[in-house]
C-alpha positions as CSV (number, residue, x, y, z in Angstrom):
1,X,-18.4,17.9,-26.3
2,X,-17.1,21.5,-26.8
3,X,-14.5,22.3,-29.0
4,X,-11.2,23.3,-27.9
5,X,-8.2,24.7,-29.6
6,X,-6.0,22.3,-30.5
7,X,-3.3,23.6,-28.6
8,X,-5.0,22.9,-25.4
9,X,-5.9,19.8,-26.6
10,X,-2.3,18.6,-27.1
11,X,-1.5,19.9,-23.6
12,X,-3.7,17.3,-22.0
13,X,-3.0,14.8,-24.0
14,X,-1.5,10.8,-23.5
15,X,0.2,9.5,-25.8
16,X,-0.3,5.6,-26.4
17,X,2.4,4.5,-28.9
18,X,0.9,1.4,-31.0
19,X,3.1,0.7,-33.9
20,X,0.7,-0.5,-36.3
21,X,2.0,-1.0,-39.9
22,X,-1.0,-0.8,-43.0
23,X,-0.6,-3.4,-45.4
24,X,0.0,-1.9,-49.1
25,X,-2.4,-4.0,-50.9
26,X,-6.0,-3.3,-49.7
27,X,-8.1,-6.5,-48.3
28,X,-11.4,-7.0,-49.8
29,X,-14.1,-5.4,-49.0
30,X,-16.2,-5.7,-46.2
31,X,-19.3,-4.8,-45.4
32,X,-20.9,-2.9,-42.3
33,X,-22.8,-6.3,-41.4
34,X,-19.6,-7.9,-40.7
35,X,-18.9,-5.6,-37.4
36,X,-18.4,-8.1,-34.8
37,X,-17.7,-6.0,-31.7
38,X,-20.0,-7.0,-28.8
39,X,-21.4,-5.0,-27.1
40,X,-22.4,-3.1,-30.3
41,X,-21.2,0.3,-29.9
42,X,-23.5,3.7,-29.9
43,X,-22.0,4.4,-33.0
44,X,-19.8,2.8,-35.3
45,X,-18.6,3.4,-38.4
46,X,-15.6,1.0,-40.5
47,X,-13.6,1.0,-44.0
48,X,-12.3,-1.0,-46.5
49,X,-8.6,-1.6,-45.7
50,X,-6.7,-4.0,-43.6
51,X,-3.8,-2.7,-41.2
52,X,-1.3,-5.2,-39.6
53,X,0.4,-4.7,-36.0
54,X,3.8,-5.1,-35.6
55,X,6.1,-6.3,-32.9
56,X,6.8,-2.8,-31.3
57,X,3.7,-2.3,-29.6
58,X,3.9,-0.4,-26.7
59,X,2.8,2.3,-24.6
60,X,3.9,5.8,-24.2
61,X,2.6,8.5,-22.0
62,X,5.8,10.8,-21.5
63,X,5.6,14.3,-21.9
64,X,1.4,14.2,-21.2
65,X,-0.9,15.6,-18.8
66,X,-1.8,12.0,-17.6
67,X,0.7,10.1,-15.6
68,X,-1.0,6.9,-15.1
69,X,-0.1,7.6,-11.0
70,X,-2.2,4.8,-10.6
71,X,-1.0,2.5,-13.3
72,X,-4.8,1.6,-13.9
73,X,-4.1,2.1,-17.9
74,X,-0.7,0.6,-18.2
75,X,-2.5,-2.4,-16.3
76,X,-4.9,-2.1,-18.6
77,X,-2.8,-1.6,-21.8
78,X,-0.6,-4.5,-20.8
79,X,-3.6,-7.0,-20.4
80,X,-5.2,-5.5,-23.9
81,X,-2.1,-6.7,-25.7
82,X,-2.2,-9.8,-23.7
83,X,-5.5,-11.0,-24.8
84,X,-4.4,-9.9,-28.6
85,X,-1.2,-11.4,-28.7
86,X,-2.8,-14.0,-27.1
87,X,0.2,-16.8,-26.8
88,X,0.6,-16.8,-30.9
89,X,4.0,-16.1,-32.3
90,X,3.6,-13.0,-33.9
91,X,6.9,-12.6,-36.3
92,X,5.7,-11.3,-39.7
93,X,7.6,-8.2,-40.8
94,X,7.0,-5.4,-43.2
95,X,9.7,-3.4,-44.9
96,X,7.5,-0.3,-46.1
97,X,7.5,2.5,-43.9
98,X,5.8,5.1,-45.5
99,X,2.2,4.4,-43.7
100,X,3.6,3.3,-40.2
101,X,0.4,4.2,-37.7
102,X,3.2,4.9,-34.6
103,X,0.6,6.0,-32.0
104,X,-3.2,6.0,-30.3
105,X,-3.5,9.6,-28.5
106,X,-5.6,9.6,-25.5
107,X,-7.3,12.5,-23.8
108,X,-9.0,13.1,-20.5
109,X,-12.1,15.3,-19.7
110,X,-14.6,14.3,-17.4
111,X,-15.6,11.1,-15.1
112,X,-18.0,8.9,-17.3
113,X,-17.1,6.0,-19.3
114,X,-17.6,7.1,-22.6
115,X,-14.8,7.1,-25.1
116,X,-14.2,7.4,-28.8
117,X,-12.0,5.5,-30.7
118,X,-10.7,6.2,-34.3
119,X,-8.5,4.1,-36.5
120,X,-6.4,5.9,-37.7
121,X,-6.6,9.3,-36.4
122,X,-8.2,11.8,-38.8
123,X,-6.0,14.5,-37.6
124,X,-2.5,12.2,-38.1
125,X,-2.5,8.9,-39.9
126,X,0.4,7.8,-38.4
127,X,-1.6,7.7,-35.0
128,X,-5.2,5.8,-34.0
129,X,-7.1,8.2,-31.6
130,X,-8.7,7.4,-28.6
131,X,-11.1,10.1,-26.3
132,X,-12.0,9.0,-22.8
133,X,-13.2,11.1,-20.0
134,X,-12.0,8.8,-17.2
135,X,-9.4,6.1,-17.6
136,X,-12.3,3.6,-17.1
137,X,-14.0,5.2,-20.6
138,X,-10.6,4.2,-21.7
139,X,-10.2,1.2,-20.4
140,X,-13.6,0.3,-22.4
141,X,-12.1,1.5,-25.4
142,X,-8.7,-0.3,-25.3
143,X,-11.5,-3.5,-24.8
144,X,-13.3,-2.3,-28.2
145,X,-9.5,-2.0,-29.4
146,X,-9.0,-5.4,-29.0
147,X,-12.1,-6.9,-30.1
148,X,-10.6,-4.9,-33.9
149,X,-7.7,-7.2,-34.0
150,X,-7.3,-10.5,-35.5
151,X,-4.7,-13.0,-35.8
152,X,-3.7,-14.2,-39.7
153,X,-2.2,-17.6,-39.4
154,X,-0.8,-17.2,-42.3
155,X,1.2,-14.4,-42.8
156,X,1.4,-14.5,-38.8
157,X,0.5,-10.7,-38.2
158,X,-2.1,-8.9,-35.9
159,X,-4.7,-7.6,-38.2
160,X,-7.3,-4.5,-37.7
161,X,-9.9,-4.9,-40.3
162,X,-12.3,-2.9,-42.4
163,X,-10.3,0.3,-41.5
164,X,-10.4,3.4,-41.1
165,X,-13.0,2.8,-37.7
166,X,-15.0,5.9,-36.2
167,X,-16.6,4.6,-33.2
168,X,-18.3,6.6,-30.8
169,X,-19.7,4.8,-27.4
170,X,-20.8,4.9,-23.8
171,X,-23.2,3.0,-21.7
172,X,-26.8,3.2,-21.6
173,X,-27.1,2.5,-17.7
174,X,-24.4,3.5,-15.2
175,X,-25.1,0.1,-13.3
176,X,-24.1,-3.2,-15.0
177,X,-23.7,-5.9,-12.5
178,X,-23.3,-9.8,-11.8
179,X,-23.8,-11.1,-8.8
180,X,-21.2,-13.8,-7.8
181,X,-22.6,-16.0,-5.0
182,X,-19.9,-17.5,-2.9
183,X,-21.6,-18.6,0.2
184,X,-23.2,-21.8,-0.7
185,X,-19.8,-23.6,-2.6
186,X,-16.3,-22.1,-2.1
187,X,-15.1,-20.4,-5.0
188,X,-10.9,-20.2,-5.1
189,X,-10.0,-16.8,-5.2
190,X,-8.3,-17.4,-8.7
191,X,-11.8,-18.4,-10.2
192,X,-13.4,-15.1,-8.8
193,X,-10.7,-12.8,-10.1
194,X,-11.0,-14.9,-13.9
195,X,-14.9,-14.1,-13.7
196,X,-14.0,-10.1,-13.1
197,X,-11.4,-10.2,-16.0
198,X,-14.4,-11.5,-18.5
199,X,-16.8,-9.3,-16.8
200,X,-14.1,-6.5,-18.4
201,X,-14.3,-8.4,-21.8
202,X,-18.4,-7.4,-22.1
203,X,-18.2,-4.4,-20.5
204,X,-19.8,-5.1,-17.3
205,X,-18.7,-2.9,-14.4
206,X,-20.3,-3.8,-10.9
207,X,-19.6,-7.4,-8.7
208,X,-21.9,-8.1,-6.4
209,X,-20.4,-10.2,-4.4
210,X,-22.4,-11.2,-1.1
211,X,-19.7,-12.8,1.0
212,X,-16.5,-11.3,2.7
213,X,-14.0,-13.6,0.2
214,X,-14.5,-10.6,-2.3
215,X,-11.8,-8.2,0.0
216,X,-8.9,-10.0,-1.6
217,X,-10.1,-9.0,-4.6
218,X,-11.0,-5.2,-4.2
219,X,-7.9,-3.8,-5.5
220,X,-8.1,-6.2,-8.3
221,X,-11.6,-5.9,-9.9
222,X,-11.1,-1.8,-9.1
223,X,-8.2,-1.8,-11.3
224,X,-10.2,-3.3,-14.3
225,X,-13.5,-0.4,-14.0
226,X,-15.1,-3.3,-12.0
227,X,-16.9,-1.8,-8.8
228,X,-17.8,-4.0,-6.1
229,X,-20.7,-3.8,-3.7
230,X,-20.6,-5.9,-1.0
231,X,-23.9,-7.5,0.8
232,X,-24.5,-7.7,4.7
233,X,-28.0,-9.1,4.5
234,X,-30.1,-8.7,7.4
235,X,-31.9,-9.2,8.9
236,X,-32.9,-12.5,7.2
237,X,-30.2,-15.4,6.4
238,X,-29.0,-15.1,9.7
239,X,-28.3,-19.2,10.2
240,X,-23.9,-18.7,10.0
241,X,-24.2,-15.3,12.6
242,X,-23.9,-18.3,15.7
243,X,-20.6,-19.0,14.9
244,X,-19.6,-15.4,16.1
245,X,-21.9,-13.9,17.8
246,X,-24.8,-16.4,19.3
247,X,-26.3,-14.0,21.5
248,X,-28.0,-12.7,17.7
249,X,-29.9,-15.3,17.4
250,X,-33.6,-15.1,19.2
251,X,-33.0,-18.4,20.7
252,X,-31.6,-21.6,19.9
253,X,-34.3,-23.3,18.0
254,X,-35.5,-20.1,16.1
255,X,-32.4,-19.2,14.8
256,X,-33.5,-16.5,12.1
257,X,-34.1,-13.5,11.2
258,X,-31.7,-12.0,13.7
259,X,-32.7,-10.6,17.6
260,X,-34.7,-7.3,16.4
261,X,-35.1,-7.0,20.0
262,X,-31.0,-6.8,20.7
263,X,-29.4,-3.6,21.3
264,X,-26.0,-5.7,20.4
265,X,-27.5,-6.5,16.9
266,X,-27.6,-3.0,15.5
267,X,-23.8,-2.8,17.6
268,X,-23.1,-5.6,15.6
269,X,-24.4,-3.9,12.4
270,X,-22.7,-0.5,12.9
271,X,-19.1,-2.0,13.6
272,X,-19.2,-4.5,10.3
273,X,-20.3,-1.8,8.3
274,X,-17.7,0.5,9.2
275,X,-15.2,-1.6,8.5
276,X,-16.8,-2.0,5.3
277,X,-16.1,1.8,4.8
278,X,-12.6,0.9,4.5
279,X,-12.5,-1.3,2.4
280,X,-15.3,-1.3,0.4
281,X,-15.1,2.7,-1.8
282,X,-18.7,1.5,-4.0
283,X,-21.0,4.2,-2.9
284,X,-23.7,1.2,-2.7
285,X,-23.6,-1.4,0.2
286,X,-26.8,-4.1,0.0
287,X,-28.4,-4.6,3.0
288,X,-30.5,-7.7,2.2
289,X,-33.8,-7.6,3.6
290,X,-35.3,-10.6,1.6
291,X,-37.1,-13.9,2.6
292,X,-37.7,-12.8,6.0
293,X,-40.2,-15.6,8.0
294,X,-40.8,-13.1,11.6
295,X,-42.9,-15.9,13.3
296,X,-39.5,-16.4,15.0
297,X,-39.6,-13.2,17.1
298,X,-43.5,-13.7,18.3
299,X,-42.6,-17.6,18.8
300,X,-39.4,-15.9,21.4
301,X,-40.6,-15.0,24.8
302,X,-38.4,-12.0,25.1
303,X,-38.6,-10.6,22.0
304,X,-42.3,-11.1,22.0
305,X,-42.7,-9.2,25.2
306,X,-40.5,-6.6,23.8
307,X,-42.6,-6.6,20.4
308,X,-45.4,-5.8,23.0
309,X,-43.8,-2.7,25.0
310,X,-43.1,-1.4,21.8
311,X,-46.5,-1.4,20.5
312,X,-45.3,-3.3,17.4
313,X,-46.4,-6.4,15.2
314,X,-44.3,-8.7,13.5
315,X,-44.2,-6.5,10.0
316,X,-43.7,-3.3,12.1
317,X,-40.6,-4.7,13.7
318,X,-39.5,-5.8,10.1
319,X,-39.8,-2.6,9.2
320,X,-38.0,-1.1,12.5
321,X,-35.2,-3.1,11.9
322,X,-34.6,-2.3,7.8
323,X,-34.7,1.4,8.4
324,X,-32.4,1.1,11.6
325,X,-30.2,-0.9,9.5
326,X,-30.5,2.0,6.6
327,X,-29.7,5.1,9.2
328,X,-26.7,3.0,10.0
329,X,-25.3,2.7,6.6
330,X,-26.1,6.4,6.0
331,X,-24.2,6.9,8.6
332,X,-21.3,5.6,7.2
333,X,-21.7,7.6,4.0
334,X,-23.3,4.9,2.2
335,X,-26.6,4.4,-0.5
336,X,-28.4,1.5,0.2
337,X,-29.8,-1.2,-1.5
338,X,-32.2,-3.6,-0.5
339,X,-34.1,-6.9,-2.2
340,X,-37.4,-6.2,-3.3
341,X,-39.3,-7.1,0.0
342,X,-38.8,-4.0,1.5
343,X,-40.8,-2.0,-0.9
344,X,-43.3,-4.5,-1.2
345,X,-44.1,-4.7,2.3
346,X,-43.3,-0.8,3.1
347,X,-42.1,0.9,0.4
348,X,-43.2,4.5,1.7
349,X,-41.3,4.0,4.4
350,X,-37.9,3.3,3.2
351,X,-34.9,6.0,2.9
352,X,-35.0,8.3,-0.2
353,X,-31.7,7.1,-1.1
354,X,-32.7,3.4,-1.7
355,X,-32.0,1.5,-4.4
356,X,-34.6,-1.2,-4.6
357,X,-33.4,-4.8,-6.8
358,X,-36.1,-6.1,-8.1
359,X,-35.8,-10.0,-8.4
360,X,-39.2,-11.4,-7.8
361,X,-41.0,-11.0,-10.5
362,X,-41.3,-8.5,-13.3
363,X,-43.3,-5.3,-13.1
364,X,-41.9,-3.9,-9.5
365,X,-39.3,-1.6,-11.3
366,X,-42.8,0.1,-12.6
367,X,-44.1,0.8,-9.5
368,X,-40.6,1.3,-7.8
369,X,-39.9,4.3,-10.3
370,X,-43.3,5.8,-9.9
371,X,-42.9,5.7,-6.1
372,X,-39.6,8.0,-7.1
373,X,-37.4,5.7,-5.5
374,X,-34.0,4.0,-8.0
375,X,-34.7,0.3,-9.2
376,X,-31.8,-2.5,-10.6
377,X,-33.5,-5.0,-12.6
378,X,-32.2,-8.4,-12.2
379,X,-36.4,-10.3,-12.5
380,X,-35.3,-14.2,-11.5
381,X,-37.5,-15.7,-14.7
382,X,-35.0,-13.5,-16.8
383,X,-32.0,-12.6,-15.6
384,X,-31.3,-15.4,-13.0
385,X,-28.4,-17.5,-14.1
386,X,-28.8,-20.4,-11.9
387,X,-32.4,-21.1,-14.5
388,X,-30.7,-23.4,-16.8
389,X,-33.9,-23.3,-18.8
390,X,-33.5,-19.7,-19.3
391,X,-31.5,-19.3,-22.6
392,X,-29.5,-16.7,-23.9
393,X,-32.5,-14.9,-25.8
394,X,-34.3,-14.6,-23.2
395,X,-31.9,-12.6,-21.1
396,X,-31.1,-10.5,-24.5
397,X,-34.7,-9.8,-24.9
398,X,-35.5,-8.4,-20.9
399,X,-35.9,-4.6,-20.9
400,X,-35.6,-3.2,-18.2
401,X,-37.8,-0.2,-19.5
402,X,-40.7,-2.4,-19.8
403,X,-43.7,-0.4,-19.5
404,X,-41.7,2.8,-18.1
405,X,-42.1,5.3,-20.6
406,X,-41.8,8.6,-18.2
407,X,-38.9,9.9,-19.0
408,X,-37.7,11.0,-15.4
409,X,-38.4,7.5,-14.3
410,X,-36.5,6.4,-16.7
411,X,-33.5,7.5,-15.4
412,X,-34.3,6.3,-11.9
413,X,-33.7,2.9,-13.5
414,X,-30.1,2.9,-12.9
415,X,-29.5,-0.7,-14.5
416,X,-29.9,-4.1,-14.5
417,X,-27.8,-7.5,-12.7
418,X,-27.4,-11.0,-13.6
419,X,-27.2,-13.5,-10.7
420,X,-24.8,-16.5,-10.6
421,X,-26.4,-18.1,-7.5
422,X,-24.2,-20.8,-6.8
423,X,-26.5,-23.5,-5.2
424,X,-25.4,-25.7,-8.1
425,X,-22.6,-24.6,-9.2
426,X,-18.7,-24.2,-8.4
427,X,-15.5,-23.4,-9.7
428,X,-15.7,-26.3,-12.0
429,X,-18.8,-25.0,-14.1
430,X,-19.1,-21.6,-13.4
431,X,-17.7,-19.7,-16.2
432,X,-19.7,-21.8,-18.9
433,X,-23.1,-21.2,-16.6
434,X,-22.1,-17.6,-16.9
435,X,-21.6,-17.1,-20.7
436,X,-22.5,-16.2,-23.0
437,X,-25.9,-15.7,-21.2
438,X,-24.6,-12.7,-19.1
439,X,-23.2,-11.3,-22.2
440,X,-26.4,-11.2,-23.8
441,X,-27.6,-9.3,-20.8
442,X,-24.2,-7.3,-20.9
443,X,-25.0,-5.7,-24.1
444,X,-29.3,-4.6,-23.2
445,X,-27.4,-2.8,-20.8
446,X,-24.6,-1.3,-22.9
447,X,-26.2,-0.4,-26.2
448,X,-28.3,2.4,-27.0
449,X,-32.0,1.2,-27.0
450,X,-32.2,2.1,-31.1
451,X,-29.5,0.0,-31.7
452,X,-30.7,-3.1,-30.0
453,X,-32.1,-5.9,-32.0
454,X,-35.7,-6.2,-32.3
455,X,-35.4,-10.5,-32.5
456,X,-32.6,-12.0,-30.8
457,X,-32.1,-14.6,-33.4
458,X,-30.4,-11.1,-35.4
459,X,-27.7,-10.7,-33.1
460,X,-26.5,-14.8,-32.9
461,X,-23.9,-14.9,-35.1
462,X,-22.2,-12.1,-33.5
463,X,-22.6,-13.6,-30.1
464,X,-21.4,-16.6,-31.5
465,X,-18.1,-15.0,-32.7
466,X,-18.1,-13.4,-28.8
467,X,-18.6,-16.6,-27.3
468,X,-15.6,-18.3,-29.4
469,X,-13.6,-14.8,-28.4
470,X,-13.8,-15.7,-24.6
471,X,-13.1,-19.7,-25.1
472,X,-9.6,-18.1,-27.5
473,X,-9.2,-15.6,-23.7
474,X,-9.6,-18.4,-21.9
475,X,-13.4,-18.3,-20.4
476,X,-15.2,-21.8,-21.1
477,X,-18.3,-19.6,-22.1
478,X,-21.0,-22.6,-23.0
479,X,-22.2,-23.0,-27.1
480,X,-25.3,-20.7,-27.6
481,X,-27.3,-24.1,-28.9
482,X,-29.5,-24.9,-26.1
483,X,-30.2,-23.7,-22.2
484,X,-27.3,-22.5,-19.9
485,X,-24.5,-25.0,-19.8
486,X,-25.1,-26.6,-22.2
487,X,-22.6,-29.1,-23.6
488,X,-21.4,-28.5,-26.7
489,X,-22.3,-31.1,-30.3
């Protein structure tokens, strides 16, 4: 980042007022291995001394260049204290003045989601110091905030530790998803919007949601940094489409994939996903395209006798009706991205802006990149969370580099996604079939390659301390011991 003068810099400024009081005697020391904060940061850096919160802390952004029109950060702020107060009765007082930290100053830049965070600010120790070039890099930052704090039960103050704290972050891949299936058991809207507030907690940042459930929560998850990318998968899955519109189906006893052979499908098609346009501002929509058995359409009269006058075979008219598909999203200023399928079975053919998810098995996103098209990793023996058997190291260890080591096709691994397919679950176990296993995935995603652990079994006990930081938020994140959901002992 250039320098500016500091004059300029003061101009653009927000202020966050945080009272924060530092304790006169010093706490011991502690030591850099004690850093708890998950995801680990790019770069972090802590002290020796203890501060204390007190009562008075609030939020000021008066007299700034940021007004918070939105009230994303407010929201944000508001929610950070929340989780840090969290329900204790914080009533300790302090009578010494003389090293009051009154403020965190906040600056915008950019759009990324990088931040810095120092406490206290080099520049004025009564103030900690937070850089972000979008609110949503300081959104991540007020997280990182509150993972600092600590409750003393004793003396019944907030407490940052091993202060003063230089830490310097941003992701490592733009895309950090979890899939929330809500077709196969209902999920209350409630439990959804508590599953995007922990998503916020590990610095994930993309719901895949594949249902239509997930527009009364927009607003909500877009507030929090979450993006969310609806599914319309076709044309495969195509069993509930009767309901409303039976003339998709090829006939009544072949029921799927849908009518390739039906001007009103791709009608059908085109008016769903504009209305997705309004609603749905991701610049990704998924468009399916997996588990697609075509015997159907050569078993239909008509649409075999169409297949016929248009000098197709079944995996032609596949392939017709995933690029029509595409050219309709396009149109309606969408990226696509499709299962894993499509490039398997015509990869050459599909639209440059694709974004193929690998979930099959490992190894595609290596010959995805080298085709030049963009891969998300989310390999089912890895990163599936419905596997039970499939424990937390495992989804720590899955790199979704694995033998990519061209730089350019590196980058056209835009991230990874862990799936909560809900076959066997609900809103009665979903949260603990989550986490901590997602988190694990959360922070491959997060931290910088050199940073990662090179054995899992290095990073448990701060996982541990994570996991026992969602159950004090509220999440019934599972004990590490064991496979997902596993009960505690």
């Amino acid at each position: 980042m250039r320098k500016r003068k500091r004059k300029r810099k003061m101009e653009g400024a927000l202020w966050l007022l945080v009272v924060v009081v530092l304790a006169v005697v010093l706490a011991p020391a502690e030591s850099a291995g004690d850093v708890k904060i998950w995801p680990m940061p790019a770069s972090v850096s802590s002290g020796n001394k203890r501060l204390h919160l007190s009562k008075d802390f609030e939020l000021l952004t008066q007299g700034t260049g940021y007004n918070d029109a939105s009230g994303i950060l407010k929201d944000g702020f508001n929610r950070m204290l929340a989780v840090v107060n969290n329900g204790h009765v914080v009533d300790g007082n302090f009578s010494d003045k003389s090293s009051l930290l009154s403020g965190l100053h906040a600056l915008q830049y950019g759009i990324d989601e990088s931040y810095k965070l120092m406490v206290p600010s080099p520049e004025n120790q009564a103030y900690a110091h937070l850089e972000a070039n979008t609110v949503f890099g300081a959104l991540h930052g007020l997280q990182t905030f509150s993972q600092l704090c600590h409750f003393n039960y004793k003396s019944r103050v907030i407490e940052v530790h091993m202060s003063p704290w230089t830490i310097t972050d941003q992701p490592r891949f733009s895309y950090r998803g979890l899939l929330i299936d809500t077709s196969r058991h209902y999920l209350p809207l409630p439990v959804i919007k508590n599953v995007i507030d922990s998503m916020t907690y590990a610095k994930l940042n993309t719901s895949f949601v594949p249902d239509m459930v997930v527009i009364n929560c927009c607003s909500y998850a877009q507030k929090r940094g979450i993006n969310v990318m609806a599914e319309l998968d076709v044309p495969g899955h195509a069993l509930s489409w009767r309901v409303g519109y039976p003339a998709l189906w090829p006939s009544n006893y072949c029921q799927q994939p849908l009518d390739v052979s039906n001007e009103f499908t791709f009608q059908v098609i085109d008016g769903i996903l504009s209305d997705f346009s309004k609603i749905f501002k991701f610049k990704f929509v998924h468009l399916g395209g997996d588990k697609v058995n075509t015997s159907c359409w050569t078993d239909t009269p008509c649409i075999s006798k169409w297949l016929k006058k248009h000098h197709m075979n079944e995996s032609q008219a596949y392939q017709y009706f995933v690029l029509r598909a595409q050219n309709i999203a396009l149109s309606h200023g969408y990226e696509i991205v499709n299962w894993e399928e499509t490039f398997n079975n015509f990869g050459n053919k599909l639209g440059r802006k694709t974004v193929v998810h690998n979930w099959l098995r490992g190894g595609v996103a290596q010959q995805v990149v080298a085709s030049g098209l963009r891969c998300i990793v989310s390999n089912q023996d890895k990163w599936y969370l419905d596997h039970l058997d499939t424990a937390w190291q495992e989804f720590y260890m899955n790199e979704p580099f694995a033998n990519i080591t061209n730089s350019k096709q590196q980058k056209l691994v835009i991230g990874g996604e862990v799936c909560m397919w809900d076959e066997h679950i609900d809103g009665s176990d979903i949260e603990q079939t989550i986490w901590p296993r997602a988190a694990a995935a959360a922070e491959r995603l997060w931290t910088p390659y050199d940073k990662l652990a090179n054995d899992a079994s290095e990073v448990t006990g701060r996982l541990a301390y994570f996991r026992c930081l969602l159950n004090q938020r509220g999440v019934a994140a599972a004990p590490l011991s064991g496979p997902g959901r596993v009960a505690p002992f």
